[in-house]
C-alpha positions, 0 to 999 in steps of 0.5 A: 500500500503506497500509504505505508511507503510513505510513512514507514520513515517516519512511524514504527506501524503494524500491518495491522495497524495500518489495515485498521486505521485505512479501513476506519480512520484516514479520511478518504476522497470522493473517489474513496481514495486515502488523503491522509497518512496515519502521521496526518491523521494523529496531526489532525486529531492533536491539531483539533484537540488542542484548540480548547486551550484558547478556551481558557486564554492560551495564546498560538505558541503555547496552543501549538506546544499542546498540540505537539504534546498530545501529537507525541503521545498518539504518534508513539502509540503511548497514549490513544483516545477512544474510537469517536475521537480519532475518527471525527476530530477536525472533522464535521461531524465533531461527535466524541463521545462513545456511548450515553445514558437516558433515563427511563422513568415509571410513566409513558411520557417518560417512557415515550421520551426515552424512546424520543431521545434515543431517536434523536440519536438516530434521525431521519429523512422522508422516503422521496429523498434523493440519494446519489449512488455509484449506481444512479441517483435513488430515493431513499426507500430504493437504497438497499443494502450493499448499494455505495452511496455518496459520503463527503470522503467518496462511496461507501456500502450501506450496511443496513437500510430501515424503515422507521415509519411514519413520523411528523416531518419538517421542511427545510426551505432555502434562499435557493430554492434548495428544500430537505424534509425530515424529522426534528432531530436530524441534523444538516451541516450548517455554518455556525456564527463563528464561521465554524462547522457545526451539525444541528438539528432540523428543529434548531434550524432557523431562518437566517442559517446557513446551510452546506451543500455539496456539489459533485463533479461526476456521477459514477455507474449507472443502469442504461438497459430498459426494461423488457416491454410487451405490446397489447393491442387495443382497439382505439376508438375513431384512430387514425391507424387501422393496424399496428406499424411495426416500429424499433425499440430500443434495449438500452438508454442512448444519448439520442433517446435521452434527448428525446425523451427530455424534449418529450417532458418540456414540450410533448404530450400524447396524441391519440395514435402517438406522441406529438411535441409543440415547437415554437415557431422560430425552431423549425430546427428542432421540428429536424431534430425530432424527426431525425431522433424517431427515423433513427431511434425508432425508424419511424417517420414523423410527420408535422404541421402548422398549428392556428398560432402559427407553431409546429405540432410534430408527431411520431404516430405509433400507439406501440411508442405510445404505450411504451413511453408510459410503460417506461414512466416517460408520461405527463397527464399536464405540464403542471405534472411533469416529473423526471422519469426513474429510469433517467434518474437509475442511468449514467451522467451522459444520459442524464445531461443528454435529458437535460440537454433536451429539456433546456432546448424546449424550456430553457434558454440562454440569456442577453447576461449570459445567465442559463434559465429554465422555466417549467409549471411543474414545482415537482419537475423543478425541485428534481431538475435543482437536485439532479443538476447538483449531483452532476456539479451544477448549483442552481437558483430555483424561484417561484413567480406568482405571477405566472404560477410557474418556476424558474431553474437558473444556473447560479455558480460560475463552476456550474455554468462551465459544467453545463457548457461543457456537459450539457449545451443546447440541441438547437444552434442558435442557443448553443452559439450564444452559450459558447460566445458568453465570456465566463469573467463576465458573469458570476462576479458576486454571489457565491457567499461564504457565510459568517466569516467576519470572526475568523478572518478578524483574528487572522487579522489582528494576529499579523504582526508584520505591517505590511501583511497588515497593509496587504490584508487591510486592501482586502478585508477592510469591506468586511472586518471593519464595517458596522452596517452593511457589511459585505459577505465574503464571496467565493470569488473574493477567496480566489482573489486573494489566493491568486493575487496576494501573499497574505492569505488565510489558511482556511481560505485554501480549505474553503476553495477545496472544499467546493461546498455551496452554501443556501441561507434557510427561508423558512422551516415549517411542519408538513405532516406526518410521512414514511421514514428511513435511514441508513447505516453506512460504516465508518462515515457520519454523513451521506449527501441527500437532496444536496445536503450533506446529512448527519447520520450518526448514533451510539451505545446507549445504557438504560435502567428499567428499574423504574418501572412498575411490575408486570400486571400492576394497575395503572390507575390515571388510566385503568389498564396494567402495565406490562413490565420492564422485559415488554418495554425493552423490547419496544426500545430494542425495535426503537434502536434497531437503526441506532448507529456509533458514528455510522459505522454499525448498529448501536450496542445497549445495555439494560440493567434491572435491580436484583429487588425488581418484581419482574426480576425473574422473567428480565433474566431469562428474557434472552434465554429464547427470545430472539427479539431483544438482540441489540441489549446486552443485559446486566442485573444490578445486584445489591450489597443486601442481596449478596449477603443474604446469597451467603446467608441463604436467606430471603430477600424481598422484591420491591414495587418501585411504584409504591416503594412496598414489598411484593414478594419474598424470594430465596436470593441463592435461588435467583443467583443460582438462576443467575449463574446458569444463565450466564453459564450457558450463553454469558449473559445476564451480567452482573454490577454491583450497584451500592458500590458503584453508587458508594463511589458516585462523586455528586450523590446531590445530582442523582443516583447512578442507575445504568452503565454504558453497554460493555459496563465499565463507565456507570453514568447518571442520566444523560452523561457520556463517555470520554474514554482515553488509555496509556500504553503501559508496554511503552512506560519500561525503560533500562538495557540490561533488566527492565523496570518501569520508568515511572517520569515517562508514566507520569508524562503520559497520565498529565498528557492523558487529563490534559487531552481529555479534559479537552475534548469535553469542550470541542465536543458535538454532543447529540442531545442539550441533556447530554451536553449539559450533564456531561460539562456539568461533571466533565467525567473523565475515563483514563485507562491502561493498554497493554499490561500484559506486554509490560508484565513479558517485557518485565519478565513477571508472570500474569498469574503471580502475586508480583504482578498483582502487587505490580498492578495495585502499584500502577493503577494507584500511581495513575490514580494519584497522578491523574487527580494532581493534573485535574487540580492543576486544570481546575486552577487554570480553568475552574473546577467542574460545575458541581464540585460544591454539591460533590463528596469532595467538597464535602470532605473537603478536599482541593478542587478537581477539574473533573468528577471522576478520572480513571476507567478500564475500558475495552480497548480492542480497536485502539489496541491494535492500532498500538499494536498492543495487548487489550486492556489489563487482559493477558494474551489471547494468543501467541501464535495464529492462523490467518487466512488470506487470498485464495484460502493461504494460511499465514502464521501470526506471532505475537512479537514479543514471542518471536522476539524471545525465540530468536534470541533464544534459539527456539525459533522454527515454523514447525514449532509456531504451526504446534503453537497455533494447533495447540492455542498455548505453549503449556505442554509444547515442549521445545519451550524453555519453562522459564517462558511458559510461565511469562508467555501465559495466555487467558486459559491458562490462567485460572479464573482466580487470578483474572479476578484478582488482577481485576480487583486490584485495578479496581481498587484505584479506577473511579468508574470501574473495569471491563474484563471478561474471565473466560473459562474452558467449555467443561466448566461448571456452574459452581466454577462460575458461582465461585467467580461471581462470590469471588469479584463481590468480596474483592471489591469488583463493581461488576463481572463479565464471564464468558464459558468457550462455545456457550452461544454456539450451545445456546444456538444449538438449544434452540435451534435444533432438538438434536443432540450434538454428535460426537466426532469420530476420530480418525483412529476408529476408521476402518478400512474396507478388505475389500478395496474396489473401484467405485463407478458412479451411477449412470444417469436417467433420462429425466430427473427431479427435484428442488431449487432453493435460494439462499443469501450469501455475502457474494449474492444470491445462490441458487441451488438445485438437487435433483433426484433418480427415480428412486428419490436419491440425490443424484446431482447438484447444480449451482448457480449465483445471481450475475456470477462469473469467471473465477466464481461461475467455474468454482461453483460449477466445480463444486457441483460436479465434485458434490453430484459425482460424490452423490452418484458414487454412494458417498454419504450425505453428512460426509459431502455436508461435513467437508462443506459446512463452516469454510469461511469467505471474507464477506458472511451473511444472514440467512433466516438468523442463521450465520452463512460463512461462504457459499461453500457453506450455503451448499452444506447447509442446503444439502442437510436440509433437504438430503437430512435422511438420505431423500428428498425433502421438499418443504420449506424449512428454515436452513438453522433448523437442519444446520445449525450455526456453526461457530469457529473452532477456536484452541483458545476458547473465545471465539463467539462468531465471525466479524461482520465487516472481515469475516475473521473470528469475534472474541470475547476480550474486556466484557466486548466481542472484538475483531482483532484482524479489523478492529470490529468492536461491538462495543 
């Protein structure tokens, strides 16, 4: 990749690292090329995040110096913020926070704006929406999944597609003419008063703002091929035509057709026996034109006359083209109803500009001011002509004339005009002469404003220091900087002036002119009624561009409490019905947050939690044993000091009405935790916080009482708060040549730098909601962590599982502890302390003020961590050695860099001994290994749960928040095992525990979906071989066979898979089929079917062609009817087991899962959950998340 050739000098990068940050992070062109080198992009997020300084007096150098600080830490890889803030910083969307708590309160209007709140996390546009794809232009509800569409950074895939339903919608109307509609909460990229970037929500927008706008240069794609049309015959009464002419029509859109059938919607209407068009009297040239289009397109003469007004009439006399055009939806019942036809919005951009071209040459003209103008009745047509113009480059001015009841489309932008000249023209020469005499310099002179720039050119301004820049800037700018009334607008023109001709220029002036937005003012926001929604999921980008403007797009992790929530069957009584209890309104969250997106990139996660005294606890902990309805919570219950105690006592404990505050029932404790422990045992789920001592160390009790946590369960948040999460690299804090140790400065460094850095990024945050941005200034809650412990420990040479790396632990976490409060003190000195701190404990114990709340939290670090190229969190190592596969199914071994280091060194090193690794998923009983590095290269299960609570525990005692980690144990673990745990994280003080048994999903899938017992493998040794070794001849094949087709969905497309049967219902042969395949994919397929019938034919048995088949994997897996299909091979064991189950055929129509179940990943290490939906690789549980640790996928 030439990205990696040009940063290698300056970076020390992984080939991981590199993967992650292209896929997710370097900002891309139109085109979908990399602009940015990873050197760029830490620039760009220091650069952005430094910026806050000024907030609190900084001035350039000592803002400057900040920058290079923070641009130190990321590019080292020593410190590393959370996902948002790598990937939006100095960008326009400006969204850092990860992940929000909404309260949910015991009443339907609170109920009801929790839903509301979370949909303002997730917006969106009506269905007739215009979206530019890399296959034509589309209304937003013909997007579909896989289609790429228009982002600022060039095409991206949709992930998902949804409809929300019918929603009160507004209307965004602009100074151009330029309108979007959709609900309140959406947001649109709009140019704040400060002249800065800022998105806000069509609700907030007000007359006067100025909104952004994208023209683009080219137009990719596009489907040219017309539908196939079938004549019917129909008697016409009193028709001039006695019998159908045979006429040509084409199978594709041409230029040609194009033109006609835009002069067809300026000017023509349907004849009785055809179409006929209207041509002004000073045309005759156009009356040439369209008779020459129907001889060559339809060779079909045209006939024309002379109307009483003295126009032309042409007419193309045929009721085949008649019918034709309205089987193509080129029709028009008036010219007040006249509309684009889809096919001209689904073609290619010479198509589109060949329909304008015709159009323009009825409707539109050319002007004495050299000005391009259309005029039309139809407001529909006009707002189509505004929009498609703007996807092919050219900005235009739409206006409504009272007077005449019509519309007016006017070029309005100089680039513009030049597209239009070069792309579009006139068919008629007279018009096209005067379009190419017009001098460009002459038009366009003023216009094109740059909105609300006063602010930021006047700082510019008074930051020169050399007079004569002074002088050379004053020539320029006085109009705008200095004038208290009438001041004039900074223009387009006016930017290119001064880049041309001066020296002393703005840097933002050359950001502006490459930006190529188009700025509207906003007319008026009004109401228009309820109406079909949708939106999109598009990974790794926020925004996409609709109607033109540049739409938000973005979401994030949400966690609930439904502990507010009366019981089931409780009367309500302001209305006398009952209410239906927690599990029944998380499901209406769950579909509420079907669409929820983390920036864009996927599906929000949530986390619902329930206190342990609920009534409804016992239904809320079985709610996803077998309900696949509640799929995008994850669920924790929140468990009281009370309640555990009494678990140890083995006593009863009372459930209590949240209502009425009174006892409901009495439960045996050991016997709901017993429930709870075999839930978790057997799919890792419900979760465990231990909500008093969460609450116990809650800072501003005054503000509330602490109910939820984010969705992985490390940052208990109030009501409306977010996240700010940030980790050091602790593998970069050991110093020394000879024996390592820690080299405490270069930690203290990088804790004052990590406060510092997020402390910032509160204050250049883009929050979601008021709420949000409110509480979360209001206690400016903080989040450092660590990364890469388990590096730190090998390079130090101490084993995870030992008490030195215990107390090791105790003494970093303390040491950050403390470092990160006397930064905080020091901000809070320079800047003030958080708002609350007088209504906080530490005021109350009367401690020094702090600048944040809380300081410390231990967050999963999947994505980040493999950018650092380093180990997760304060996990051990999941794994020394690896396969990965890659292009045409090659293996490549991956070993963990520190391993392979020590190897070498130490004469250890070979290949084979990496293959053992990666067979065997640890170096415990390889013996080629020195004992002193099996104990140091320990991975996750070979440590015994005790020591990954332990190392929890000590972590926990100095983090504020608290500390994801997942304890993984072996597939033959116990209940008790995990009972134990659980006893074991409550008396060392966790404040919560995320437990995951190997394969336990895929068991619960099996539970589920299947009433079969698992088989047993049969092992090679108990194979027999037959005595007698004969050659096998395939049977011969009958003249006639039977059997199915069936379709699945695999990531590749559509595949059709027939199997057909002898005469006596034996599967006899297979043929496969996938959509549009061919080439490589169309001969592997064909191979596949031959291999499988010739297997078939010679006696081989079903479950043997399935088992060779079934769980090989491609890079782009998929859903079939909730079942996971891992490649088309996949698809076709899934599709014979189904249908060959007992050796015959079955024919009905069965789910594939039922007959095959999901077959998960065969992992030596035990923590593989699934496949990576955006690579296809294996998910991992590590630090209470699923992540991807090929391509940094993180559920979380």
């Amino acid at each position: 990749m030439e990205v990696k050739n040009r940063i290698e000098k300056k970076l020390s990068i992984s080939e991981n690292c590199l993967k992650v940050l292209e896929k997710r992070y370097l900002l891309k062109d139109e085109n979908g090329k990399i602009k940015e080198t990873p050197e760029e992009m830490f620039r760009r997020v220091s650069r952005y995040i430094a910026k806050a300084d000024k907030l609190y007096g900084a001035a350039g150098p000592e803002i400057k110096e900040t920058e290079n600080k923070f641009y130190e830490a990321l590019s080292n890889f020593e410190f590393m913020p959370n996902s948002p803030t790598l990937m939006n910083a100095g960008k326009d969307l400006g969204q850092l926070s990860a992940c929000f708590v909404l309260p949910v309160g015991d009443s339907m209007e609170s109920i009801f704006d929790a839903i509301k709140n979370t949909a303002m996390i997730h917006k969106c546009l009506t269905a007739d929406t215009l979206i530019k794809t890399s296959n034509g232009i589309k209304k937003l509800k013909d997007v579909k999944k896989d289609m790429e569409i228009e982002t600022e950074e060039g095409y991206f895939p949709v992930k998902e597609v949804y409809n929300n339903g019918k929603q009160i919608i507004f209307e965004v109307n602009t100074n151009r003419g330029y309108s979007i509609k959709g609900t309140a909460e959406h947001k649109l990229l709009v140019v704040a008063e400060n002249g800065e970037y800022m998105w806000r929500e069509i609700g907030s927008i007000k007359p006067g703002d100025w909104v952004a706008m994208k023209p683009c240069n080219k137009l990719e794609g596009g489907n040219n091929k017309l539908p196939v049309f079938k004549y019917v015959s129909k008697p016409i009464l009193n028709s001039g035509q006695f019998k159908t002419q045979k006429v040509d029509l084409p199978e594709k859109l041409t230029v040609e057709l194009a033109e006609l059938i835009g002069i067809y919607i300026g000017d023509g209407s349907n004849h009785r026996d055809g179409i006929r068009f209207s041509v002004g009297k000073d045309d005759r040239e156009m009356v040439d034109i369209i008779s020459g289009m129907s001889e060559n397109i339809f060779n079909k003469k045209a006939i024309f006359s002379m109307t009483f007004s003295e126009n032309y009439e042409v007419a193309i006399l045929s009721t085949v083209i008649k019918q034709w055009f309205k089987f193509l939806g080129v029709t028009k019942s008036s010219s007040r109803e006249a509309r684009i036809p889809k096919i001209i919005f689904d073609t290619s951009e010479d198509i589109i500009c060949a329909f304008l071209r015709g159009l323009f040459s009825t409707d539109g003209c050319i002007r004495e001011s050299g000005h391009i103008t259309l005029t039309t009745s139809s407001r529909l047509l006009s707002e189509e002509i505004q929009t498609l113009m703007l996807y092919i480059g050219i900005p235009t001015q739409r206006t409504y004339f009272k007077s005449t009841d019509s519309f007016q489309v006017s070029v309005c932008a100089k680039n513009g005009f030049m597209h239009f000249r070069a792309k579009i023209g006139f068919l008629l020469k007279r018009k096209n002469n005067r379009l190419m005499k017009v001098k460009i310099s002459s038009i366009f002179k003023r216009g094109e404003v740059i909105p609300n720039q006063k602010a930021k050119i006047k700082e510019w301004y008074d930051g020169l220091e050399n007079v004569s820049e002074r002088y050379e800037a004053r020539k320029f700018f006085d109009d705008i900087i200095n004038r208290h009334t009438d001041q004039r607008k900074l223009t387009r023109q006016k930017v290119t002036a001064v880049v041309e001709n001066s020296s002393t220029i703005p840097q933002f002036f050359k950001t502006i002119l490459k930006e190529e937005y188009f700025f509207v003012k906003v007319s008026d926001v009004t109401p228009v009624g309820i109406m079909d929604t949708y939106d999109l999921t598009i990974p790794l980008k926020h925004s996409y561009l609709a109607n033109g403007f540049i739409s938000h797009n973005s979401g994030g992790g949400t966690g609930f409490s439904f502990s507010r929530l009366r019981p089931k069957n409780s009367v309500v009584r302001s209305t006398g019905g009952v209410s239906s209890g927690p599990v029944s309104f998380m499901k209406v969250f769950n579909a509420a947050t079907q669409a929820v997106k983390q920036g864009g990139t996927r599906r929000g996660a949530n986390m619902g939690i329930l206190r342990v005294d609920h009534p409804d606890i016992l239904e809320f902990i079985k709610c996803k044993e077998n309900d696949k309805e509640i799929t995008n919570f994850n669920i924790s219950i929140a468990v009281t000091e009370d309640f555990m105690n009494k678990v140890i006592n083995d006593e009863e404990y009372s459930l209590i009405d949240p209502h009425d505050k009174k006892e409901v029932k009495r439960l045996k404790a050991k016997e709901v935790f017993d429930l709870i422990v075999e839930l978790s045992w057997k799919n890792g789920e419900p979760g465990i916080v231990f909500i008093d001592r969460i609450n116990k160390d809650n800072p501003t009790p005054k503000l509330g009482e602490i109910e939820s946590t984010n969705p992985c369960g490390e940052q208990p948040l109030l009501p409306f708060e977010s996240c700010n999460l940030g980790s050091i690299n602790l593998a970069k804090t050991i110093c020394g040549n000879g024996a390592k140790q820690v080299d405490w400065d270069a930690l203290r460094e990088l804790v004052h730098t990590g406060v510092h850095f997020l402390d910032n990024v509160i204050d250049m945050n883009k929050f979601p909601l008021q709420e949000i941005e409110k509480m979360t200034r209001t206690n400016r809650k903080i989040g450092l962590g660590v990364m890469g412990w388990a590096d730190m420990l090998i390079k130090l040479e101490i084993p995870y599982n030992s008490e030195e790396a215990v107390q090791l632990g105790e003494k970093i976490m303390k040491f950050i502890f403390d470092e990160s409060r006397v930064k905080s003190r020091e901000l809070a000195e320079k800047r003030g302390s958080f708002a609350s701190f007088k209504e906080s404990k530490f005021a109350e114990e009367g401690l020094k003020e702090l600048r944040n709340a809380t300081l410390t939290t231990i967050a999963p670090t999947g994505t980040i961590s493999i950018i650092s190229n380093t180990s997760s969190g304060v996990e051990p190592l999941f794994a020394l050695s690896y396969y990965r596969n890659v292009m045409d199914n090659d293996k490549l071994i991956e070993v963990n860099s520190l391993f392979e280091e020590v190897a070498k060194q130490e004469g250890f090193y070979s290949r084979k001994l990496m293959e053992e690794i990666a067979a065997k998923g640890s170096i415990k009983d390889v013996e080629a290994v020195p004992e002193k590095y099996k104990k140091i290269f320990v991975t996750s299960h070979d440590i015994a749960p005790l020591w990954h609570i332990r190392m929890q525990a000590v972590f926990q005692k100095y983090t504020d928040n608290a500390v994801s980690k997942t304890v993984n144990f072996p597939h033959d673990a116990a209940k008790d095992d995990i009972r134990e745990v659980y006893m074991l994280a409550f008396k060392l003080g966790c404040k919560g525990i995320t437990i995951y048994r190997d394969k336990s999903r895929e068991e619960q899938v099996l539970n589920i979906n299947s009433n079969d017992t698992i088989k047993k493998e049969v092992s090679a040794d108990s194979a027999v071989e037959p005595k007698d070794k004969k050659s096998v001849a395939p049977r011969p094949r009958p003249v006639v066979t039977n059997g199915t087709t069936t379709k699945v969905a695999t990531g590749c497309g559509n595949l059709y898979i027939t199997i057909n049967v002898d005469d006596k219902a034996l599967p006899f042969e297979v043929f496969i089929q996938m959509g549009k395949a061919g080439g490589c994919a169309a001969s592997q397929l064909e191979a596949i079917g031959r291999l499988v019938s010739l297997a078939l034919r010679s006696g081989v048995e079903n479950s043997k062609i399935v088992e060779q088949l079934r769980g090989i994997r491609c890079p782009s897996p998929s859903w079939e009817k909730s079942g996971r299909i891992f490649s088309c091979s996949d698809a076709i064991s899934r599709v014979l087991e189904l249908r060959l189950g007992n050796g015959k055929m079955h024919h009905q129509e069965e789910a594939l899962e039922k007959h095959s179940p999901h077959t998960m990943i065969e992992d030596k290490l035990g923590t593989v959950v699934g496949v990576c939906p955006d690579c296809g690789a294996a998910l991992r549980h590590e630090e209470g998340c699923v992540v991807c640790r090929s391509c940094g996928y993180s559920k979380c």
